[in-house]
C-alpha positions in Angstrom: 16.6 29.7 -63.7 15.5 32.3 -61.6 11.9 32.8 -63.4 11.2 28.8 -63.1 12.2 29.0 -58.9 9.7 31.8 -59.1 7.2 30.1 -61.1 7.3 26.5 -59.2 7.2 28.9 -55.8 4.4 30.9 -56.4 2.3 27.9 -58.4 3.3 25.6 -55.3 1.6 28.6 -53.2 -1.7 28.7 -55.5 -1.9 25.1 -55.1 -1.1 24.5 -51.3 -4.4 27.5 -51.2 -6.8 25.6 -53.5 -6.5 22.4 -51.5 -7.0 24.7 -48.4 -10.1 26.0 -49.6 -11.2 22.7 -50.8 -11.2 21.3 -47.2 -15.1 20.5 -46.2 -16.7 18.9 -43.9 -19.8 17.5 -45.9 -23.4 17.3 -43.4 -24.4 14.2 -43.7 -22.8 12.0 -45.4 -20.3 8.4 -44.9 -17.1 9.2 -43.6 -14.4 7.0 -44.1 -10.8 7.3 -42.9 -7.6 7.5 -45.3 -7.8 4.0 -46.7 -11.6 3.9 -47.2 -12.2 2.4 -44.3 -15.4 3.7 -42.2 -14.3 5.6 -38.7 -15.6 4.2 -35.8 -15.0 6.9 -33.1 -18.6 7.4 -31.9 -19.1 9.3 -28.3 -16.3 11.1 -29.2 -13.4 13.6 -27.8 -10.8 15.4 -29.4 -7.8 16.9 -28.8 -5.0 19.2 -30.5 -1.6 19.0 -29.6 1.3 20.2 -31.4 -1.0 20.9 -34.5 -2.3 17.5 -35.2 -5.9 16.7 -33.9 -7.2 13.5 -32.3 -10.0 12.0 -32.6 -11.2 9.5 -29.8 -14.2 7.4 -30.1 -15.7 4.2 -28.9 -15.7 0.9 -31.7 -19.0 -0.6 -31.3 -18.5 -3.7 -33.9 -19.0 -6.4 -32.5 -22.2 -5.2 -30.5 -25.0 -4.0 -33.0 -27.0 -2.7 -30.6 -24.7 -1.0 -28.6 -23.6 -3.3 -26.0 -24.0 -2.7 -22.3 -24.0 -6.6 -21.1 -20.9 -8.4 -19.5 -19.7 -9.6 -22.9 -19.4 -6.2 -24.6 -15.9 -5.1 -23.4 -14.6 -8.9 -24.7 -16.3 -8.3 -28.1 -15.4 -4.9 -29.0 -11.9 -3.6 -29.5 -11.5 -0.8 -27.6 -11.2 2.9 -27.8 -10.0 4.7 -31.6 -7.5 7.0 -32.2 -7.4 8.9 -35.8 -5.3 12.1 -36.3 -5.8 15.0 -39.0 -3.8 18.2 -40.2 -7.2 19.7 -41.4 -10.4 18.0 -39.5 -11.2 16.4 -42.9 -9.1 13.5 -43.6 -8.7 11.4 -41.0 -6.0 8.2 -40.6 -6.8 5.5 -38.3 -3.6 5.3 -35.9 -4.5 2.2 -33.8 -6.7 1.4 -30.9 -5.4 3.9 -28.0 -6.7 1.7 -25.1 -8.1 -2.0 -25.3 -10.0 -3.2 -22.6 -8.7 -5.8 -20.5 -9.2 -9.3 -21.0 -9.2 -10.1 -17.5 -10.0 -8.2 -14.0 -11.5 -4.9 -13.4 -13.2 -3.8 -16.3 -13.2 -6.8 -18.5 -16.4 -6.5 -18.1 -19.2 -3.7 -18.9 -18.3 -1.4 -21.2 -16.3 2.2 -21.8 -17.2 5.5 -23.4 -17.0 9.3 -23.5 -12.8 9.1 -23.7 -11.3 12.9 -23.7 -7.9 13.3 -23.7 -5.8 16.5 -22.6 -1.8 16.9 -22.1 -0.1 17.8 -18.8 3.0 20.1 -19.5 4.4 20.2 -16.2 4.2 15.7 -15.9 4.7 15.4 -19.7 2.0 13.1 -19.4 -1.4 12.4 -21.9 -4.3 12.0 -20.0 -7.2 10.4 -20.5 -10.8 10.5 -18.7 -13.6 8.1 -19.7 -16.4 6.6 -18.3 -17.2 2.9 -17.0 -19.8 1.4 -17.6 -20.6 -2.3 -15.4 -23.1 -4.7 -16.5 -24.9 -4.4 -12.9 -24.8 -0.8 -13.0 -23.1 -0.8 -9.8 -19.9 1.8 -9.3 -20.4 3.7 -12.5 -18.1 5.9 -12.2 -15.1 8.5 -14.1 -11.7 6.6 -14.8 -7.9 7.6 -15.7 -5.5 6.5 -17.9 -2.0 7.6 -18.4 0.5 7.5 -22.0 3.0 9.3 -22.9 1.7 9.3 -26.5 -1.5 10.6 -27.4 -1.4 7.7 -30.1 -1.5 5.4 -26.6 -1.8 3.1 -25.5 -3.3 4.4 -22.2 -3.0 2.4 -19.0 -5.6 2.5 -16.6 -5.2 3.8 -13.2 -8.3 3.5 -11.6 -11.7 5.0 -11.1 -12.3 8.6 -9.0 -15.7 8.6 -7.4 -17.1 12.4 -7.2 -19.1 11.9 -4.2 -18.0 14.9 -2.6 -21.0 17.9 -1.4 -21.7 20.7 -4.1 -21.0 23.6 -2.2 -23.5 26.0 -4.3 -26.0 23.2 -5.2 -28.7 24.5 -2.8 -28.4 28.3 -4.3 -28.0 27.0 -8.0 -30.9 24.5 -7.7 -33.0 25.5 -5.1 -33.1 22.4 -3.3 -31.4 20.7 -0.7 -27.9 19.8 -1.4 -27.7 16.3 -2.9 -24.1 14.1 -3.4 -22.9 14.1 -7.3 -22.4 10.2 -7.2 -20.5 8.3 -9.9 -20.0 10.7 -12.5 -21.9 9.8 -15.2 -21.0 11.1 -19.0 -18.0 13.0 -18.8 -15.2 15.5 -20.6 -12.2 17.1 -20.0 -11.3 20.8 -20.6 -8.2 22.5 -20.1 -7.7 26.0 -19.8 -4.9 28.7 -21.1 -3.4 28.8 -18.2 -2.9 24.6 -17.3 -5.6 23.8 -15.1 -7.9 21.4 -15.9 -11.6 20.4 -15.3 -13.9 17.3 -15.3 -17.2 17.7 -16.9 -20.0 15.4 -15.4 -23.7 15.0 -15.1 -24.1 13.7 -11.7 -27.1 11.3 -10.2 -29.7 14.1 -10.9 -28.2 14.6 -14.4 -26.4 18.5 -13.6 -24.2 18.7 -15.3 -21.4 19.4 -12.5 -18.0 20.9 -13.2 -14.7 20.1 -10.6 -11.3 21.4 -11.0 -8.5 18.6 -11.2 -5.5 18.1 -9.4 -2.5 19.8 -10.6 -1.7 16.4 -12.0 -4.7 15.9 -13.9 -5.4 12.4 -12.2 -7.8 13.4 -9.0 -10.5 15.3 -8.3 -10.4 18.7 -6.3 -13.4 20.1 -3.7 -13.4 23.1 -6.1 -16.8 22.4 -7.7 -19.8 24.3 -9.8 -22.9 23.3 -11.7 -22.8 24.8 -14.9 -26.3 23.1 -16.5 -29.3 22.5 -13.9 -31.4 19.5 -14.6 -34.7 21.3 -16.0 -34.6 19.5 -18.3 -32.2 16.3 -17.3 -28.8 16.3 -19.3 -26.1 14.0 -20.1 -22.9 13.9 -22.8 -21.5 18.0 -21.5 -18.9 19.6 -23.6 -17.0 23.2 -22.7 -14.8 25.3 -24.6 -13.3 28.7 -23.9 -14.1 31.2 -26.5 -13.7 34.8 -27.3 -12.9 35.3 -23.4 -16.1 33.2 -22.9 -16.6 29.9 -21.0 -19.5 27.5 -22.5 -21.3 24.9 -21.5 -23.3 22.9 -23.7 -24.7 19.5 -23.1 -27.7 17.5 -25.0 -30.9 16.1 -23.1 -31.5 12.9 -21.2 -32.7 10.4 -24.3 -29.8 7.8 -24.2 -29.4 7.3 -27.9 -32.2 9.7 -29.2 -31.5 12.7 -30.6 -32.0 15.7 -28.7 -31.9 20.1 -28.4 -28.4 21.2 -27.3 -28.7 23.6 -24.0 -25.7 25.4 -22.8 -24.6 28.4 -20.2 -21.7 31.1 -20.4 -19.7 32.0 -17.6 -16.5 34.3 -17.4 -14.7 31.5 -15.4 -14.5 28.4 -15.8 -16.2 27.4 -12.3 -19.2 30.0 -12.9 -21.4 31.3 -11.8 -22.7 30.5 -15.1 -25.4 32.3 -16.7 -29.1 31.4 -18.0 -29.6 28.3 -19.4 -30.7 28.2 -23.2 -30.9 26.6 -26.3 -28.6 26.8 -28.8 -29.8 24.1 -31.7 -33.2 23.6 -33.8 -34.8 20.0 -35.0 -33.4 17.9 -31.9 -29.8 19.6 -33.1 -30.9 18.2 -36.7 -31.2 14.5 -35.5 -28.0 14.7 -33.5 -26.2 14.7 -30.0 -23.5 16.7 -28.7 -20.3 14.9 -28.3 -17.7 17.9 -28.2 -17.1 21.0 -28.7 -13.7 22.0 -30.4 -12.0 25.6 -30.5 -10.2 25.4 -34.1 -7.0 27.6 -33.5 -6.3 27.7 -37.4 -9.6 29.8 -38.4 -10.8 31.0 -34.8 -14.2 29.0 -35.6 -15.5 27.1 -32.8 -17.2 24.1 -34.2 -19.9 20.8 -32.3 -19.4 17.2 -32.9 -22.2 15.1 -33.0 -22.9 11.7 -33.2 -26.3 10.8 -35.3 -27.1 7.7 -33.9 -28.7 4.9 -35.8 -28.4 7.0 -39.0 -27.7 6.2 -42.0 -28.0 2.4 -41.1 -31.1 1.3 -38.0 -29.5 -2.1 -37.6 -26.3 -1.0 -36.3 -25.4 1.3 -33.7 -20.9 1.0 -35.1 -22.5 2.8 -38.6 -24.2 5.4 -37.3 -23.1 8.4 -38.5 -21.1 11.8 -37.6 -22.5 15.1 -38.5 -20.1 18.6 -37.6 -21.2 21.8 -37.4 -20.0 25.4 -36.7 -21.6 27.2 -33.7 -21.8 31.1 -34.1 -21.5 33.2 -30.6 -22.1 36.8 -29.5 -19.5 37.5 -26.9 -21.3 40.4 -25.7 -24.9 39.1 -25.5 -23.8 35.4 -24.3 -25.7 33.5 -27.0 -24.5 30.8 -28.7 -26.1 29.2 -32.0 -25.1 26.3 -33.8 -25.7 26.8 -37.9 -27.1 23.6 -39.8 -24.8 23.9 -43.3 -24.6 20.5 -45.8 -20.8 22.1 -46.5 -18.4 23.9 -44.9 -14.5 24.7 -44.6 -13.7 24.8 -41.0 -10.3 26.0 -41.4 -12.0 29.1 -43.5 -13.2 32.1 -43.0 -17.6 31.7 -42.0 -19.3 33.1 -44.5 -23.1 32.7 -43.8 
């Protein structure tokens, strides 16, 4: 009896490491959630918590095209939510937050949804950005749960027209007001305090320290990315003691080069800017960038718009690859692989 408990143990071992090492992420190619279904989470965020990760990401259906009129919020469902153990297989939860059939915000249009978790409120929090059919009061929003799963009630928007303090240093011109807040992202640091992520009017991309509760905006603000040339969609990460920056270029749904900057803090001053990707990030754009705790990778999400399929924005594609960094030089690099493990060891 003893040899079989040892047999089943150590075979159950064996096994539970195969299926490990058989965990890819496969560049590019259809991916489809647990019940075949394809995932529609494009512009996407994720989040860890409690070692699950979240992936959420904007459902574009109903609007081939992509959908910026006054009847896209109606059409489309909402805002996904799928969770994973592994980064790989993904399970669609259910739609995190819906957009309102009536009142503020039934019409236009959300994206860029990042969610992070308040310890001290016990609270989810989610930042996104609204998008009106008259382009008027574009601007960050909030939402609230007390489930990452959702759903997320709105709070309101938070205008970031407040002075940068070092714009005229970091720029070189006269201080200008980051209005609106255009594409955003959260991050949250090791030691609970959080950060919004935003290219302003003259697409910096701006960083501002939040409120201790995670639903206002401080003074405390940097630029991280200047606008030579113009960015949008930012992403930051801390890494090996290192704050990055990364954020793609100013060509709406075109694919584009990935710059980023590395700073010791999270509110700079940030270094050179530079380039971190090759073939317009191989016909891609930065979404995220995600710090993978299990494997101490650091890894980008992209969205490959309008590929595989041209006719329709909802089956554009999702392409995931690691970025290698040099703590001691500063320089990032993202690595173009067909297949990878991302809960392995890199091996390039």
């Amino acid at each position: 009896m003893r040899f079989i408990l040892v047999f089943l143990v150590l075979y159950s071992l064996v096994f539970v490491s195969c299926n490990h090492n058989d965990v890819m992420i496969h560049n590019p190619s259809e991916w489809l959630d647990s019940d075949g279904q394809p995932i529609y989470a494009h512009k996407g965020g994720m989040f860890y918590f409690q070692g699950v990760y979240y992936w959420y990401g904007s459902d574009y259906r109903y609007t081939p095209k992509g959908g910026y009129d006054k009847h896209s919020q109606r059409l489309n469902p909402g805002i996904n939510v799928y969770s994973s153990n592994d980064l790989v297989n993904w399970k669609f939860r259910r739609i995190a937050m819906a957009y309102p059939t009536k009142g503020w915000g039934s019409k236009g249009i959300h994206h860029r949804a990042h969610v992070i978790y308040n310890s001290e409120t016990k609270t989810f929090v989610m930042w996104f950005y609204h998008y009106p059919p008259d382009n008027s009061e574009r601007m960050a929003t909030v939402a609230i749960s007390d489930n990452p799963l959702g759903p997320f009630q709105i709070l309101g928007q938070r205008k970031t027209d407040h002075r940068l303090a070092n714009d005229e240093d970091a720029i070189g011109t006269k201080t200008k007001t980051a209005q609106g807040g255009r594409d955003l992202n959260l991050f949250r640091d090791i030691d609970g305090s959080a950060f919004l992520l935003y290219d302003n009017h003259d697409h910096h991309i701006c960083i501002t320290k939040l409120s201790n509760d995670y639903l206002y905006l401080t003074k405390e603000t940097s630029i991280a990315l200047n606008n030579t040339p113009p960015q949008m969609s930012p992403a930051m990460v801390r890494y090996q003691g290192k704050y990055i920056v990364a954020a793609s270029g100013l060509k709406e749904w075109s694919a584009t080069e990935t710059h980023y900057a590395v700073a010791s803090s999270p509110l700079g001053p940030f270094g050179e800017k530079k380039c971190m990707s090759r073939n317009n990030t191989w016909q891609s754009q930065i979404t995220d960038l995600v710090y993978i705790k299990e494997s101490d990778n650091l890894m980008v999400m992209c969205d490959q718009w309008w590929f595989p399929d041209s006719s329709h924005v909802n089956k554009s594609g999702y392409q995931w690859l690691p970025v290698m960094f040099d703590a001691d030089k500063e320089i990032a690099q993202i690595k173009y692989v067909e297949k990878w493990n991302p809960l392995g060891d890199l091996q390039f």
